[in-house]
C-alpha positions in Angstrom: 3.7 25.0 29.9 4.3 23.8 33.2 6.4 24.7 36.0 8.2 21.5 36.1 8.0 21.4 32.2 10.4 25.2 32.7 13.0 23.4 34.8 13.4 20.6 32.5 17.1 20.6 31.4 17.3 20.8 27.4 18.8 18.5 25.3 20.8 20.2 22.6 22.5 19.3 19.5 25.0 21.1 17.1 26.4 18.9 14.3 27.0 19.0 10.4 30.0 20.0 8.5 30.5 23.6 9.2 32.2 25.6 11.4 30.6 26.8 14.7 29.5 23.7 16.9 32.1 23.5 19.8 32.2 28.0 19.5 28.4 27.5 19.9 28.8 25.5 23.2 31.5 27.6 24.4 29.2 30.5 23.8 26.5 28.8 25.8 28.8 27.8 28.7 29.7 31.3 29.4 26.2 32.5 29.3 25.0 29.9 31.6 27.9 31.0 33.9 27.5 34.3 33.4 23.6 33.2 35.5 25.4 31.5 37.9 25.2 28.0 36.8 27.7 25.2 36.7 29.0 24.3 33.9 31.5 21.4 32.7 32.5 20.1 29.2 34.1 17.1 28.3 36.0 16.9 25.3 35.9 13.8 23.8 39.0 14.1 20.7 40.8 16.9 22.1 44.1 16.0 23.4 45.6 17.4 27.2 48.5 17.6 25.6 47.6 20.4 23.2 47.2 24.1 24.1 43.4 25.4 23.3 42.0 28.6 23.5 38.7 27.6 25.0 41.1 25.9 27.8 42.6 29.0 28.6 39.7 31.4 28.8 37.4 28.5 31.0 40.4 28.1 33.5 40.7 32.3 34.1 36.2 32.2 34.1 35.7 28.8 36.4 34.5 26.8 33.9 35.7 23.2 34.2 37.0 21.7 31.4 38.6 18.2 30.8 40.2 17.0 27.8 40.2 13.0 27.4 40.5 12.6 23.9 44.1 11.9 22.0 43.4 14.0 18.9 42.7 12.9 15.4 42.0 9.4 14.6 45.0 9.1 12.3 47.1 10.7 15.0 47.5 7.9 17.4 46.8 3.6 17.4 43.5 2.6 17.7 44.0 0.9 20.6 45.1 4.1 22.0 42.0 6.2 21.2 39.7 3.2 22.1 41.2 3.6 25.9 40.8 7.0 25.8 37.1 7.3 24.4 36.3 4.8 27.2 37.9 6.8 29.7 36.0 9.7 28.3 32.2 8.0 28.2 33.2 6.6 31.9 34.3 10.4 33.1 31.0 12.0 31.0 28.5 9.2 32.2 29.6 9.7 36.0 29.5 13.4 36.4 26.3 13.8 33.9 24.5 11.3 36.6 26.0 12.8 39.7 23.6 15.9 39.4 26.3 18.3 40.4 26.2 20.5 36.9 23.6 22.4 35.2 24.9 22.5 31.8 27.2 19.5 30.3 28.9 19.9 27.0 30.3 16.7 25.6 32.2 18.0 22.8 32.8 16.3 19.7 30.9 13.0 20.9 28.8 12.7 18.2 32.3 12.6 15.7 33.5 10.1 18.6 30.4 8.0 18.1 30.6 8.2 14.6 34.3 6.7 14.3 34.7 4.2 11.8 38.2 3.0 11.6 38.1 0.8 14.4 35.4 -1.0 16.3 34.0 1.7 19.3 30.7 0.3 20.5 32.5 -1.7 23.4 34.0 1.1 24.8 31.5 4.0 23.8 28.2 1.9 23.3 25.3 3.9 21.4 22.9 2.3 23.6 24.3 3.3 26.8 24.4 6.8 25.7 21.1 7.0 24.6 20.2 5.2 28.0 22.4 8.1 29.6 20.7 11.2 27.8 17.8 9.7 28.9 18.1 8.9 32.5 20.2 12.0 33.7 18.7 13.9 36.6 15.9 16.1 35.1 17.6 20.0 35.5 20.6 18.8 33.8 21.0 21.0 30.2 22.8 18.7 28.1 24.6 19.9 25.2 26.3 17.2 22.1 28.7 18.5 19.5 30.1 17.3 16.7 30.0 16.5 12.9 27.5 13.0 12.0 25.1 13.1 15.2 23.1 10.0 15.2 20.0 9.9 14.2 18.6 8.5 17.9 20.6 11.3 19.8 18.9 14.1 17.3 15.3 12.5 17.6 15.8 12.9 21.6 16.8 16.5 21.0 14.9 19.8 21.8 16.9 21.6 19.6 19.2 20.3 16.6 21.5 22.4 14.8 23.1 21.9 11.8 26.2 24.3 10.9 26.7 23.9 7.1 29.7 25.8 5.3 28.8 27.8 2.4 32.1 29.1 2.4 35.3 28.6 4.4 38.8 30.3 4.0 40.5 26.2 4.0 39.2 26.0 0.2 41.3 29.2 -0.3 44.6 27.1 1.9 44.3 28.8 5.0 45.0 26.5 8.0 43.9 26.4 11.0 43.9 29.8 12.7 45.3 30.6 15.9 42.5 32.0 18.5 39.2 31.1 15.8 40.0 27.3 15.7 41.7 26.7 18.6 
């Protein structure tokens, strides 16, 4: 392997129906800043207006992290989460081209991308992304998250990884739990 072949920034990909793809990337962004590099996710569903524990601990470490989304599908209007996604790719795109970061974390984009409910590709094009992934500056790691990753984004990938739940404490009707899910 080459020199410039070692600096290449990684693509990265965590998907599939289990738990464990945005605590993978949060696990990552606190190594990488733990070796001094800078790191910023995006989270693409995730509402400001909610209180999460990855939030919290990035603030008190210097991680940046920035919340576009408006939360579930179901939660808000379409027309609502189709202004919001857009913000969101518009945000990602810019700071994953302006060079600035060594490790980007777009969190839960491939469950944006893989919305359904209403129309998306206008304001969160497939192609562009793939165009994006592509074209960012070469040190960049780039990490995706998120259940349904398209096929494109994993065959660009240096690493795919698929969390599948053998077991999980909501079959039993546990909720959500404070501090493991958010």
């Amino acid at each position: 392997m080459s020199q410039q072949d070692k600096k290449r920034g990684l693509l990265l990909v965590y998907t599939g129906d289990g738990k464990g793809k945005t605590t993978a990337a949060i696990g990552l962004a606190v190594r990488a800043t733990g070796r001094g590099k800078k790191v910023l996710m995006v989270q693409f569903i995730k509402s400001p207006e909610r209180t999460y524990g990855e939030k919290i601990i990035f603030d008190r470490l210097g991680i940046e992290i920035v919340q576009k989304g408006v939360g579930f599908t179901w939660t808000k209007t379409p027309e609502e989460h189709r202004a919001a996604l857009q913000e969101a790719w518009s945000f990602a795109r810019e700071k994953l081209m302006g060079g600035e970061y060594d490790v980007v974390i777009l969190d839960e984009l491939n469950n944006a991308l893989a919305i359904d409910r209403f129309p998306i590709d206008d304001v969160l094009p497939l192609a562009d992304v793939l165009e994006t992934i592509q074209s960012r500056p070469r040190h960049i790691h780039l990490v995706i998250t998120g259940r349904s990753a398209k096929q494109e984004i994993m065959d660009m990938a240096d690493l795919v990884t698929e969390m599948r739940p053998i077991k999980h404490y909501y079959d039993e009707g546990i909720p959500a739990v404070l501090g493991v899910e958010f």
